[in-house]
N, C-alpha and C positions, 0 to 999 in steps of 0.2 A: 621177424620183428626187425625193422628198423631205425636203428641207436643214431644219433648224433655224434660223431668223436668227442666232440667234450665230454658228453654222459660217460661215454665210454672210459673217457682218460680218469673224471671224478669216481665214476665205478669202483675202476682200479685202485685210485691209491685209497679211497674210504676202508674198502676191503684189507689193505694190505696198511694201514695204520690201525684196524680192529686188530689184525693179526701181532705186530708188533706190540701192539698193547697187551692181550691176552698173552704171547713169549713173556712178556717181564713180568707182570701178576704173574705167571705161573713160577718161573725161573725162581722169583725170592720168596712166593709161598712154599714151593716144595721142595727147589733145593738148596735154599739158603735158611728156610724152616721161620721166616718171616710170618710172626703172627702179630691180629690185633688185640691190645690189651684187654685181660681176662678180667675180669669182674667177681673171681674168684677170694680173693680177700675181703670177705667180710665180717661183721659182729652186728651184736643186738643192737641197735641205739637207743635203748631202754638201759644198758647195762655200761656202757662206755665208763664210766667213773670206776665202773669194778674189774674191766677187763684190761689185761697188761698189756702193751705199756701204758696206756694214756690214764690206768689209775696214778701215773708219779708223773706228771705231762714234766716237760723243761728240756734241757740241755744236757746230755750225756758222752761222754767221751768214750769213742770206740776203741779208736787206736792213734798212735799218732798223728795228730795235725789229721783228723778224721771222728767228726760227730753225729751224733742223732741229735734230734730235737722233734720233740714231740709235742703236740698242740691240738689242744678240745675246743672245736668253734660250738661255742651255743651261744641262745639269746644276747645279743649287742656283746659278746664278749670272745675274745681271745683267748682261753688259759695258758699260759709259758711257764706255767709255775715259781710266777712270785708277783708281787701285788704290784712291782714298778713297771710292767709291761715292756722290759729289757731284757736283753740276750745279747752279752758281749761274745762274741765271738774274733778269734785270732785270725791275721790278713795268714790266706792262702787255705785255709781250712777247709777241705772238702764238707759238707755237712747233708743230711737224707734225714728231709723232710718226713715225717710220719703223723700225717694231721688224719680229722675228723669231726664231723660233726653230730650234737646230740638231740637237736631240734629242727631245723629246716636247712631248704639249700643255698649255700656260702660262697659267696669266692672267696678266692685266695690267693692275693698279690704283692709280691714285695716289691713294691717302685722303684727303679733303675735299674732292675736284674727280669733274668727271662723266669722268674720262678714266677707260675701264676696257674693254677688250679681250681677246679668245681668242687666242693664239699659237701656229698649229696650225702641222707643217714642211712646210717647202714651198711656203707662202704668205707672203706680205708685208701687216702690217696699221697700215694709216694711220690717226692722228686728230689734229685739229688743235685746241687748246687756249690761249685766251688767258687771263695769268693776271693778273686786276685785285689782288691783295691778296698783301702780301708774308707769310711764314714757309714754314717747311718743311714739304711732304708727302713722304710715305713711297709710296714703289714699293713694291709685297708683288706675291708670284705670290697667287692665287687661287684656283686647279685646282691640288688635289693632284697632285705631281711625282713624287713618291719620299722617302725616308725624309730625307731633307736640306732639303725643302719650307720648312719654318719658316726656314730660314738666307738664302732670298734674298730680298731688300731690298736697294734705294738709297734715295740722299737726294734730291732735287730743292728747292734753296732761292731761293723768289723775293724779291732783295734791293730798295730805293728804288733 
């Protein structure tokens, strides 16, 4: 069979950038133990109000200048655990998000931070977010909900 040189030279490097590629996938799956996230933390979404944490949703202090906050998305609504739809939080606070939802699928975005998430039921989805600069971002759902979509929003205010 007779090749072209170009075929030939494109041959070459197609082959040897598969190869390149397949080295690093393998290199950080096997020996750096790089996996993609499990799907393993779940609950009922029948039972969410009864299952810990998100039976007490809100703000909790782990350890210094380090929180949970926990948060039930369902219908047009937010829970943060108190009716004013605010969560002051201290400038510099590391804080790990622990949301969920108990009726359909949610986004979940804080505006002007990279925190921004899927809320599918049944799952639990974590992020952890440290916030150097104090003012207020807005929680917004993201994924169309239903006809009330626009209405859910919190505050989150990082104070000195």
């Amino acid at each position: 069979m007779n090749m072209h040189k170009y075929e030939k030279i494109w041959l070459l490097f197609g082959t040897a950038t598969l190869l390149v590629f397949l080295t690093v996938v393998g290199i950080s799956a096997f020996y750096m133990g790089n996996q993609p996230p499990s799907c393993a933390v779940t609950l009922n979404p029948e039972k969410v109000h009864e299952t810990a944490p998100f039976d007490e949703p809100g703000l909790k202090q782990l350890g210094d200048n380090e929180y949970q906050l926990t948060i039930v998305a369902s219908a047009f609504n937010f829970d943060v655990g108190n009716n004013e739809k605010l969560i002051q939080i201290p400038k510099g606070a590391t804080v790990h998000f622990n949301v969920t939802t108990t009726d359909v699928v949610h986004g979940f975005e804080l505006a002007g931070t990279n925190v921004n998430m899927m809320l599918e039921p049944g799952y639990i989805s974590t992020y952890t977010n440290t916030f150097k600069n104090t003012g207020k971002f807005t929680l917004v759902c993201n994924e169309y909900c239903g006809a009330g979509h626009h209405l859910m929003a919190a505050t989150i205010e990082v104070i000195e």
